[in-house]
C-alpha positions as CSV (number, residue, x, y, z in Angstrom):
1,X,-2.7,-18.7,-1.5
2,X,-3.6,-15.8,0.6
3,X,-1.0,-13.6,2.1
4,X,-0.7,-13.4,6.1
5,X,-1.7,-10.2,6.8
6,X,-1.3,-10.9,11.2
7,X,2.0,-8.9,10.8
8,X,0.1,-5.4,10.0
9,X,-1.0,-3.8,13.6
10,X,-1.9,-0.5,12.7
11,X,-5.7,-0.7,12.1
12,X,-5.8,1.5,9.0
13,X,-2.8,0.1,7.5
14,X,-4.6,-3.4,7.8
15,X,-7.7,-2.0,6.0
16,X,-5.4,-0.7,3.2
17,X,-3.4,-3.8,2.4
18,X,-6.5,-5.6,2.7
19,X,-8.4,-3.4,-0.2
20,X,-5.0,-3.8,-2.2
21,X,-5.1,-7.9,-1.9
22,X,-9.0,-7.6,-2.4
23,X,-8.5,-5.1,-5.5
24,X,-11.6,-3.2,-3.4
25,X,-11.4,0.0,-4.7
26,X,-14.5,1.3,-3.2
27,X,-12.9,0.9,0.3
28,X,-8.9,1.3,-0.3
29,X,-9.9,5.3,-1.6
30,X,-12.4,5.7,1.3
31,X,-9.4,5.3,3.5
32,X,-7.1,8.6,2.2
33,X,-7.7,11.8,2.7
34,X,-8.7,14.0,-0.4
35,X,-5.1,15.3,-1.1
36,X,-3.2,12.3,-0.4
37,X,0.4,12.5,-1.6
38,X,1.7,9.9,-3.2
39,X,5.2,8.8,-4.3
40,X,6.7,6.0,-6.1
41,X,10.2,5.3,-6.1
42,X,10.4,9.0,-5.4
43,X,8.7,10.3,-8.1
44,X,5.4,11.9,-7.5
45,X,2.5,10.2,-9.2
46,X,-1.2,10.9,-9.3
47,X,-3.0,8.5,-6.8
48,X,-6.1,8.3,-8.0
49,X,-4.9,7.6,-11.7
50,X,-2.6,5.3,-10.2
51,X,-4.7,3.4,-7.8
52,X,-7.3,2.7,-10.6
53,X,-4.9,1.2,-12.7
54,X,-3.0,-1.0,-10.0
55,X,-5.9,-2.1,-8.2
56,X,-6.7,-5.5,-9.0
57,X,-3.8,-6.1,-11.0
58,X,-1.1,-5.6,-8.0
59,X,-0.6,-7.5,-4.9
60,X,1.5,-8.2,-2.0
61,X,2.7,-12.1,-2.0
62,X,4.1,-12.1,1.6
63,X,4.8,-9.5,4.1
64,X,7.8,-9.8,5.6
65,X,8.7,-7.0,7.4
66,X,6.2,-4.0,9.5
67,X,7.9,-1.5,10.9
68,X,7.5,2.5,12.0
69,X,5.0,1.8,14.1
70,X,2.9,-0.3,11.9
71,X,2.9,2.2,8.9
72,X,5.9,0.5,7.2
73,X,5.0,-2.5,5.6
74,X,7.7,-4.6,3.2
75,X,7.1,-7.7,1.5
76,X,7.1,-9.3,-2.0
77,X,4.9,-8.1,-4.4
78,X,3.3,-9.3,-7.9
79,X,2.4,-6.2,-10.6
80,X,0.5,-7.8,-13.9
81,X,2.3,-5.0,-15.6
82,X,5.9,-5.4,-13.7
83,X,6.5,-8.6,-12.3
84,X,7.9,-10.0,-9.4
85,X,9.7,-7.4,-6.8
86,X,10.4,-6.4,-3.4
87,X,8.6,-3.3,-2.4
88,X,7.5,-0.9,0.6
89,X,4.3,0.8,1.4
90,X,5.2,4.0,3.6
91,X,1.8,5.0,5.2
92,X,1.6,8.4,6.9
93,X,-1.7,9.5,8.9
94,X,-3.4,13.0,8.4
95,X,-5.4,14.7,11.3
96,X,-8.7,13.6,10.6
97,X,-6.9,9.4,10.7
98,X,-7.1,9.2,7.4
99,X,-4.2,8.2,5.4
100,X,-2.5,11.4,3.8
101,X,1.0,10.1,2.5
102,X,1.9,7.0,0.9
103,X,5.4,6.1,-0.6
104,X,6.1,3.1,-1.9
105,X,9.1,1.8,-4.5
106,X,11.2,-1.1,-4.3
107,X,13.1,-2.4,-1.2
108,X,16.3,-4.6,-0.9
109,X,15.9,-6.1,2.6
């Protein structure tokens, strides 16, 4: 069953979620900047490594909870690798609009 995605009003946000349900890889990297940061639980990771592995295999199955303007986004989540969990994506814009900061990790809400 598809996820709602109605909750997510920031524009770029809705784009990224969207590639991440879709597993579209050509248009999730389109949308960071070249030296995105990104951090999971904390720990810095490499994105693009990362991204290529997850995508397709990991998936919101609700959102439950946008905040921070639209660049907080909590909900369930489904990894092939790790299961069932609760997790937030933590968007943060560079200067160009493009996304230049993501943490995400799991959430207890």
């Amino acid at each position: 069953m598809p996820v709602d995605l109605s909750k997510l009003s920031h524009p770029k946000v809705k784009a990224a979620i969207t590639a991440l349900q879709n597993g579209d890889a050509k248009t999730w990297f389109t949308l960071f900047t070249d030296d995105v940061q990104l951090y999971d639980d904390g720990n810095q990771m490499q994105f693009n490594n990362f991204f290529k592995k997850a995508l397709g295999h990991e998936r919101f199955t609700s959102i439950d909870k946008v905040e921070n303007n639209g660049l907080d986004v909590y909900g369930n989540f489904h990894s092939d690798q790790w299961g069932d969990f609760k997790t937030f994506f933590k968007f943060q814009l560079g200067k160009e609009g493009k996304i230049s900061h993501l943490e995400i990790g799991q959430a207890s809400f």
